[in-house]
C-alpha positions as CSV (number, residue, x, y, z in Angstrom):
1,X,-16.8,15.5,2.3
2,X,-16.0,11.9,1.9
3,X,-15.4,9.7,-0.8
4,X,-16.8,5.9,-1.5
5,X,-15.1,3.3,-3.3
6,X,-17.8,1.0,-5.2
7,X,-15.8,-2.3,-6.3
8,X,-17.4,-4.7,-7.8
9,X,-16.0,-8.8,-9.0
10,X,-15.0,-8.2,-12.9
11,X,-17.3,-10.6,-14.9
12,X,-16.6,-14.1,-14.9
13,X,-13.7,-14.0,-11.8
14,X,-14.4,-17.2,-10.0
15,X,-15.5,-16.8,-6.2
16,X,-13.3,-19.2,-5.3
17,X,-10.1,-17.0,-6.8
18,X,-11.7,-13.7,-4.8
19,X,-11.6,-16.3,-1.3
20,X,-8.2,-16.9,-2.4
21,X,-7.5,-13.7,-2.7
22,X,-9.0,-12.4,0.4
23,X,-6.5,-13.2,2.9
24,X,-3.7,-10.2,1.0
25,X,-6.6,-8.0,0.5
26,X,-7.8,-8.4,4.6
27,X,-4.1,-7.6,5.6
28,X,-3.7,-4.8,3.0
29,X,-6.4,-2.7,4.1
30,X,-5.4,-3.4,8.0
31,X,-2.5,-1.9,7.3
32,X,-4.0,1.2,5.6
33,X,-5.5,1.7,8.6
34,X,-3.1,0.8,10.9
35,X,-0.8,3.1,9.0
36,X,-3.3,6.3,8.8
37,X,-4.5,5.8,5.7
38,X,-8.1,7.4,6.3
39,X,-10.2,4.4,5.5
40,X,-13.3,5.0,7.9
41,X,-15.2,1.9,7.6
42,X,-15.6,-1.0,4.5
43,X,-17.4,-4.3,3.9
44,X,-19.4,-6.4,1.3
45,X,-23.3,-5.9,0.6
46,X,-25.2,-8.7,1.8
47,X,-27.6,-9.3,-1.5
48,X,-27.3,-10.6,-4.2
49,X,-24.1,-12.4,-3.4
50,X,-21.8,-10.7,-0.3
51,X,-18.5,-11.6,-2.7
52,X,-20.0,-9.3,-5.7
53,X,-19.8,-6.2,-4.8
54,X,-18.5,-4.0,-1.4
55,X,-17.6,-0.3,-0.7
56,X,-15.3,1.2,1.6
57,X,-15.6,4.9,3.1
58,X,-12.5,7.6,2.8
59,X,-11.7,10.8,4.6
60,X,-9.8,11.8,1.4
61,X,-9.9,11.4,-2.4
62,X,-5.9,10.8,-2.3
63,X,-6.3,8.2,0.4
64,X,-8.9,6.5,-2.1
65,X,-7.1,6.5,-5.2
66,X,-4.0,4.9,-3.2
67,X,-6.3,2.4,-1.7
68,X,-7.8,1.0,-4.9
69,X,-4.2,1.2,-6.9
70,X,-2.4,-1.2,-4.2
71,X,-5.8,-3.6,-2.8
72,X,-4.8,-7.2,-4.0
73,X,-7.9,-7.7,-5.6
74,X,-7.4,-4.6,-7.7
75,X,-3.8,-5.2,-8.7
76,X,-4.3,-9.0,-9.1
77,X,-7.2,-8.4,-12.1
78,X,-10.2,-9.8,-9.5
79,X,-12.4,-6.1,-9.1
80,X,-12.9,-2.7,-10.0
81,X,-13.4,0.3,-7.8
82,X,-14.6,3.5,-8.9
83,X,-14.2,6.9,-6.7
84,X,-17.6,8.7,-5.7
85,X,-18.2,12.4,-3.7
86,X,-20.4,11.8,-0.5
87,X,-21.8,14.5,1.6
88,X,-23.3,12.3,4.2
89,X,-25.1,13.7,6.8
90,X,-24.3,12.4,10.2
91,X,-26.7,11.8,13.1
92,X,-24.8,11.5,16.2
């Protein structure tokens, strides 16, 4: 099992406040996973508008909940994330 974060812009935060903003969020989740923090992969959707909406992927629900409670663009008021149960199934 893995869990999914789905964040998504809060309505009306300005796109030029989230590019801001991107810099601390960048060098916060490098150091999640720099420090162990069980973040498998993350990145923004292409459509509508890449700085919308993103997801990131998590070997735990623990390392998920930490994640969203400390990402810059959580704590500074920009997005939302909201924890989801994913049984992928892997092709390898």
């Amino acid at each position: 099992m893995e869990f999914v974060v789905m964040y998504r812009l809060r309505e009306g935060v300005d796109r030029s406040r989230a590019l801001e903003v991107f810099p601390r969020h960048k060098a916060f989740y490098e150091a999640f996973r720099a420090d162990g923090g069980g973040l498998v992969a993350l990145g923004a959707f292409g459509t509508p508008d890449p700085a919308a909406s993103s997801m990131g992927i998590f070997t735990s629900r623990e390392d998920a909940e930490r994640f969203i409670a400390a990402d810059p663009f959580v704590t500074e008021g920009l997005a939302e994330g909201r924890i989801l149960e994913w049984n992928a199934v892997r092709f390898e």
